[in-house]
C-alpha positions, -999 to 999 in steps of 0.1 A, spaced: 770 450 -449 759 418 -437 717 406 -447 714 401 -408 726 436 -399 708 453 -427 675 436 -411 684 447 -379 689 482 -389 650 481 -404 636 465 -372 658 491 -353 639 522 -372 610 505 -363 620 502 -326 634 532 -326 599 550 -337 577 529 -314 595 538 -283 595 578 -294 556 576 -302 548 565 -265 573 594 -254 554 613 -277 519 607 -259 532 613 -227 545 647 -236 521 657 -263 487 651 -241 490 624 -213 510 646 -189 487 678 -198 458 657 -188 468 648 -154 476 680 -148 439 689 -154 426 662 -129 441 680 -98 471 669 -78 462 640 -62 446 626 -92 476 632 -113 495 615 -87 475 587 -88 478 580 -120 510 586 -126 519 561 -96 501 536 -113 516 540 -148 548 538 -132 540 507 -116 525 493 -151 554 505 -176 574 477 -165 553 445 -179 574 430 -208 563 447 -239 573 482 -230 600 466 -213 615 445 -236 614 470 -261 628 498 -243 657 478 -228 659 454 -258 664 490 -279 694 499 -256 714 462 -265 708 465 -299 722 500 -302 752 488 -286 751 465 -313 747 493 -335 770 517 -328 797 488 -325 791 477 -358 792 510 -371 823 516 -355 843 491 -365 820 470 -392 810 507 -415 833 532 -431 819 566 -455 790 588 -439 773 557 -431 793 551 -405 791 580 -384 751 580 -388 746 548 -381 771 555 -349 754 581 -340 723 568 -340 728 543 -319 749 567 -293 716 596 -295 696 561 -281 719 552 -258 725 590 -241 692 606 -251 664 579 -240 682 554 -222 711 579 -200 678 604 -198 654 577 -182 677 562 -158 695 598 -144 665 620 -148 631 603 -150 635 572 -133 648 593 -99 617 612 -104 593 582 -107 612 568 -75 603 602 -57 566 601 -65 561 563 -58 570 573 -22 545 600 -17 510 602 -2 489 610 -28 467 631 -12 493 647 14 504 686 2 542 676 -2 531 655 -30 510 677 -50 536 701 -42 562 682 -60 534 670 -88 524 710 -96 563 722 -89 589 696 -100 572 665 -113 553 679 -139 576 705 -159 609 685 -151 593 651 -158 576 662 -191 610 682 -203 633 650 -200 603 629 -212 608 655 -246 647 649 -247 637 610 -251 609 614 -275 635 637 -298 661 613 -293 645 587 -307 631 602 -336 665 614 -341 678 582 -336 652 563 -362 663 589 -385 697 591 -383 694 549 -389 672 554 -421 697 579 -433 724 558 -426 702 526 -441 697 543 -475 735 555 -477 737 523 -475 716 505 -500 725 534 -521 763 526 -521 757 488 -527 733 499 -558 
């Protein structure tokens, strides 16, 4: 394995982590809160998040994440052979299907839906109590384990690694 791709890898962890701990706050407590201020504060809220999340940190790191396990899993698949092929290839599919395929099919639609809404009208703290809420928060949980999965399948895959070149 090359010096550049076993840097990668680490940074990828890394990445990996970061982008699950912010799913992680949303599902763990965030969403739970705004449930507690009422619908139309929830809704509020929630509009505005969805209007922040896309500045360039969060951004760049989410999207960044989904090139780089292209990367990844094409390395794997054609650069890797033993165990640590398939877990670094699988890592970098879990990304790819879990968090990225998740947000765009399943949470972004959702977003979309409640960006359109009249906070205060009854249809939108309709969908906020009814849909948004449980549906959001259960995808929002598929990306949050995905990427934990993914960071650990790529530390599992990192030490096989090291360990075979011991």
């Amino acid at each position: 394995m090359s010096p550049f791709f076993f840097v990668l890898m680490q940074a990828a962890i890394l990445a990996y982590a970061l982008v699950g701990g912010v799913f992680l706050a949303f599902s763990d407590f965030i969403m739970r809160s705004l449930s507690l201020t009422g619908g139309s504060g929830g809704v509020e809220a929630m509009q505005v998040i969805n209007r922040e999340v896309y500045r360039w940190v969060f951004m760049t790191l989410f999207l960044g994440m989904a090139v780089v396990s292209l990367g990844v899993a094409g390395v794997a698949a054609f650069g890797l052979s033993g165990p640590e092929r398939g877990l670094v290839l699988a890592a970098g599919i879990v990304y790819l299907v879990g968090c990225f395929g998740v947000t765009v099919f399943f949470n972004v639609p959702m977003n979309e839906a409640l960006a359109g809404m009249d906070r205060s009208s009854d249809a939108a703290r309709s969908y906020w109590t009814g849909t948004y809420l449980p549906r959001w928060t259960f995808w929002n949980t598929v990306r949050t384990l995905a990427c934990v999965l993914s960071a650990a399948l790529l530390l599992l895959g990192l030490l096989w690694t090291a360990q075979g070149q011991a």
